[in-house]
C-alpha positions in Angstrom: 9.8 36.2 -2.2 10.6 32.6 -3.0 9.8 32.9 -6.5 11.8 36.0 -7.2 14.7 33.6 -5.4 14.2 30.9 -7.7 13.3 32.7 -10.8 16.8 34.7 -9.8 18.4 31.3 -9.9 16.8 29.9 -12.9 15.5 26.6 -11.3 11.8 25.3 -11.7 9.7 25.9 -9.0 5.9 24.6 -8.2 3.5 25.8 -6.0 0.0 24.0 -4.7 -2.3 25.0 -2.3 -1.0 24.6 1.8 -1.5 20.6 2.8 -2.4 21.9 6.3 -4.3 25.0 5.7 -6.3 24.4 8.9 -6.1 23.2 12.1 -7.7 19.5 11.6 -8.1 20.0 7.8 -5.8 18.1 5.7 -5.8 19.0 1.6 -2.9 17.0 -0.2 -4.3 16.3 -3.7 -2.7 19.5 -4.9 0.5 18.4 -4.1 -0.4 15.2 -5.3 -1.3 16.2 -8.3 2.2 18.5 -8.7 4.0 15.3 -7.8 2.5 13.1 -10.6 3.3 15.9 -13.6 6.8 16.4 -11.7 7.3 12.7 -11.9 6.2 12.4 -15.6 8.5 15.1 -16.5 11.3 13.6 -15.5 10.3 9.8 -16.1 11.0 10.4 -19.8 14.7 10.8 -19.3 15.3 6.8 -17.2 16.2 4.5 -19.9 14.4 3.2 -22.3 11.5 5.9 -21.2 11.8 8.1 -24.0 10.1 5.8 -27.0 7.3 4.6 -24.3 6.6 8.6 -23.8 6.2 8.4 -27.2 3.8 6.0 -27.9 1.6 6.2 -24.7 -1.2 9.1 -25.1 -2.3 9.6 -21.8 -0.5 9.4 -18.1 2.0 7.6 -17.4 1.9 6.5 -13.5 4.2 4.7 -11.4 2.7 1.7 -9.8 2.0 2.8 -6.1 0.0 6.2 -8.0 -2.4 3.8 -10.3 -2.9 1.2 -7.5 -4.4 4.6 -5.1 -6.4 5.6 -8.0 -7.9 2.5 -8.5 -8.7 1.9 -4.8 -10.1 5.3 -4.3 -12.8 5.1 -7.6 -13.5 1.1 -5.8 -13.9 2.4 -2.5 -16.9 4.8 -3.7 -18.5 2.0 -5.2 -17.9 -0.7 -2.4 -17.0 0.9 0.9 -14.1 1.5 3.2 -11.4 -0.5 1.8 -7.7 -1.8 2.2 -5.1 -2.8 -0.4 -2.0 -4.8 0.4 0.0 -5.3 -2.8 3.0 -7.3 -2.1 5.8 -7.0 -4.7 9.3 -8.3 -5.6 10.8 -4.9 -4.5 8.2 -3.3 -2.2 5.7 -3.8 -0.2 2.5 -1.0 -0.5 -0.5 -0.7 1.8 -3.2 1.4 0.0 -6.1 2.8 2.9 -9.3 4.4 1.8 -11.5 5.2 4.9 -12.3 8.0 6.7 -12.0 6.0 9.7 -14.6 5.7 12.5 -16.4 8.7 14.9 -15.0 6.9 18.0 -11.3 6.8 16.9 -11.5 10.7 15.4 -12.5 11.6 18.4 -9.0 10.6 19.7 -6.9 12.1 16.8 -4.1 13.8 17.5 -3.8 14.9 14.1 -5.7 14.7 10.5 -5.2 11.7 8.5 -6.1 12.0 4.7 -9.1 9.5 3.6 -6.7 7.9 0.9 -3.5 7.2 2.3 -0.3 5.1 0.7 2.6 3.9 2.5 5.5 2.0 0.4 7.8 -0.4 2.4 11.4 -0.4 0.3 12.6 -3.1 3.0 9.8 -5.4 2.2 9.9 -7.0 -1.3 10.2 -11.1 -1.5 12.2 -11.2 -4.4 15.1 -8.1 -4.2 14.7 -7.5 -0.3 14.6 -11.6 0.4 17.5 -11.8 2.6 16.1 -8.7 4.7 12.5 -10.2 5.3 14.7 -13.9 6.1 16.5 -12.2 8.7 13.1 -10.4 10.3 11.6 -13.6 10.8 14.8 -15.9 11.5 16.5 -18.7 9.6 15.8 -21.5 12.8 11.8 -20.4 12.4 11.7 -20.9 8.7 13.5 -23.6 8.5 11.2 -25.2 11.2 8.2 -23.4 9.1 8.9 -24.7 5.7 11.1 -27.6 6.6 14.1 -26.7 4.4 17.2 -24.9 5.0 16.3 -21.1 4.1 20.0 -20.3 3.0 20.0 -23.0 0.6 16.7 -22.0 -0.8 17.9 -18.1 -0.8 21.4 -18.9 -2.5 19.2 -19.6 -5.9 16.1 -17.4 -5.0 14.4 -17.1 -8.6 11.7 -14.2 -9.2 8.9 -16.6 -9.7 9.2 -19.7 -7.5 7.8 -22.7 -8.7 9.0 -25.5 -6.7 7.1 -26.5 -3.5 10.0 -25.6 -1.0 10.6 -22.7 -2.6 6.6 -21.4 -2.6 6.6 -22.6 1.0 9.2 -19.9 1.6 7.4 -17.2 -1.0 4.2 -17.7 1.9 6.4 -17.3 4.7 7.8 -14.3 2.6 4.7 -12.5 1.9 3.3 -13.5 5.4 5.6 -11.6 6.9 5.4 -8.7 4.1 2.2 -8.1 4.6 2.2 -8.0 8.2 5.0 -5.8 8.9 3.9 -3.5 6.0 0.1 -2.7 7.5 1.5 -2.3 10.9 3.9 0.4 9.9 0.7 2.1 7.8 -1.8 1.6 10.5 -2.3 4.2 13.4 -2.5 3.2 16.9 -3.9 3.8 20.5 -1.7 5.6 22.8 -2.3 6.2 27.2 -0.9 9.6 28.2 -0.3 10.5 31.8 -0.8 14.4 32.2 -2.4 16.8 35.4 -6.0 14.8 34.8 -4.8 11.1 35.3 -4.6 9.0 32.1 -6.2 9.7 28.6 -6.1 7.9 25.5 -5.2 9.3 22.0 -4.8 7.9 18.4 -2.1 8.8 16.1 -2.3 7.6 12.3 -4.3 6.1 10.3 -7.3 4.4 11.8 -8.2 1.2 9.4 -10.7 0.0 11.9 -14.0 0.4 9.5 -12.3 -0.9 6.7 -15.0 -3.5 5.1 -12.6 -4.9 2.4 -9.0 -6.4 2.4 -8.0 -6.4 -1.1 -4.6 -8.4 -2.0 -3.2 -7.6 -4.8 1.1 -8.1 -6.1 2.4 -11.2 -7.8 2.6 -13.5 -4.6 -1.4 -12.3 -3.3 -2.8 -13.3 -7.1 -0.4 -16.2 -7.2 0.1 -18.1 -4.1 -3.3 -20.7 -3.5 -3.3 -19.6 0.3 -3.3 -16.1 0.0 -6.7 -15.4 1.3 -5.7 -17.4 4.4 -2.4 -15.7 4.9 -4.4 -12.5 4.9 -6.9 -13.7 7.2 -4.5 -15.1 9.6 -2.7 -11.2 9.8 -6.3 -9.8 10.8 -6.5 -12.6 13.3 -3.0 -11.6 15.2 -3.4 -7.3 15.8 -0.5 -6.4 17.2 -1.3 -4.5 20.8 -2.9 -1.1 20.2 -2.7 -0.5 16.1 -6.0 0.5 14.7 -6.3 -2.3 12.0 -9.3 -4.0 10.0 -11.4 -5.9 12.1 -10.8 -10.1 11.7 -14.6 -9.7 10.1 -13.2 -8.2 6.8 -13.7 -9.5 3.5 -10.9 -11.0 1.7 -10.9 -10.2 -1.6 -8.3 -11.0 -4.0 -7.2 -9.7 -7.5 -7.1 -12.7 -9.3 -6.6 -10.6 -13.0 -3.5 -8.9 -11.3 -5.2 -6.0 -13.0 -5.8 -3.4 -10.3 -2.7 -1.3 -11.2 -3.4 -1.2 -14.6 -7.0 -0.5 -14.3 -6.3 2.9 -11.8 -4.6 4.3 -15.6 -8.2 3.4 -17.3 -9.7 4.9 -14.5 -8.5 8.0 -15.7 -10.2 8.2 -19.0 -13.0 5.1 -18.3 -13.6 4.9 -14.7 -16.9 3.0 -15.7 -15.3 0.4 -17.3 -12.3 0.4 -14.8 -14.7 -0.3 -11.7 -16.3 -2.9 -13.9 -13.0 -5.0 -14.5 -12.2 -4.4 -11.2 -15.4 -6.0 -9.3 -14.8 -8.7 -12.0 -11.5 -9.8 -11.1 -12.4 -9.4 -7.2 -15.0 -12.2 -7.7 -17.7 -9.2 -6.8 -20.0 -9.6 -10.0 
């Protein structure tokens, strides 16, 4: 009935397997999938997109898409595994874990192993002024010991002086923070006829083994392991995040994205570059 409806209408139309087909059963590479030829479709028609269609071969992904594929061939090489990749524009939490027994025991509802969430409020460079305002001008100025407006009023995309790269920390701190609490799930106490029980909602991160930090500030900044562990050392209340005993690893190639599109074609050599610029070989 639907098709007949679009057909009737002459508009394009897809159609991938149900993402819920079960009660507790999750399937959403289909749609995945669907989304990625959808999005190359249309890519071709942005500016300047046409000419790269026609040079480039194979896939073109957007960055989010080739930063999940990488983390889901790494994660079946290394283990349960996190990827924060903080950018100018966005902030992106990457999760590949099927979490623990104990917490899917709790589950109100299925979580998919690989999971991507994309803050558009959290970028350092575009979004600046929004992160500023989430931590307050009095506590960065009293953080970095410089007047934040000042410092914002000629905010450049790569920050070299030491003022400003004390603000890019306080920046990506904050990024990074915010952006895994909204991915991760969380403990919950309901009240019902049977006295209190607990649930979880979202996605639990709690087996994660690896923090991977990837995104111009992470492979930049000298710190960024430390600002990393110091957001695994602060949970906030009941969210279902890595434990503090994580490994840090950082992508010190800033190659991660671009390795998910080898993946693709040479996932052998993709997961060799990648362990490489982790420091894992």
């Amino acid at each position: 009935e639907f098709a007949a409806i679009m057909n009737a209408a002459g508009l394009p139309y897809y159609t991938v397997a149900n993402v819920y087909p079960a009660i507790d059963e999750l399937n959403v590479e289909p749609t995945r999938q669907v989304i990625q030829q959808v999005f190359e479709e249309h890519i071709v028609h942005a500016a300047g997109m046409e000419k790269i269609r026609q040079m480039v071969t194979g896939q073109i992904l957007p960055t989010p898409g080739a930063v999940l594929v990488a983390a889901k061939l790494l994660q079946e090489a290394i283990g349960d595994l996190l990827v924060i990749d903080v950018g100018g524009a966005t902030t992106d939490v990457h999760s590949v874990t099927p979490g623990s027994e104990e917490i899917n025991r709790l589950l109100l509802h299925p979580e998919p192993l690989a999971k991507r969430t994309v803050e558009g409020d959290l970028g350092v460079y575009l979004n600046a002024p929004h992160v500023a305002e989430r931590i307050g001008k009095e506590v960065l100025a009293a953080r970095i010991g410089h007047d934040a407006n000042s410092l914002l009023a000629n905010w450049p995309p790569i920050p070299k002086a030491d003022s400003q790269l004390r603000l890019l920390e306080a920046f990506t701190s904050e990024a990074a923070r915010t952006a895994l609490e909204r991915h991760a799930g969380r403990l919950k106490q309901l009240y019902g006829p049977q006295g209190r029980s607990t649930i979880a909602m979202g996605k639990d991160l709690s087996n994660v083994r690896y923090v991977i930090g990837t995104g111009g500030p992470l492979t930049q900044l000298a710190n960024a392991k430390k600002l990393l562990a110091d957001m695994l050392a602060k949970p906030a209340g009941q969210a279902l995040v890595p434990k503090a005993s994580a490994e840090i690893l950082i992508d010190q190639h800033y190659n991660l994205a671009a390795l998910g599109v080898l993946a693709n074609r040479y996932p052998q050599a993709a997961l060799c570059l990648m362990r490489e610029s982790l420091g894992m070989c």
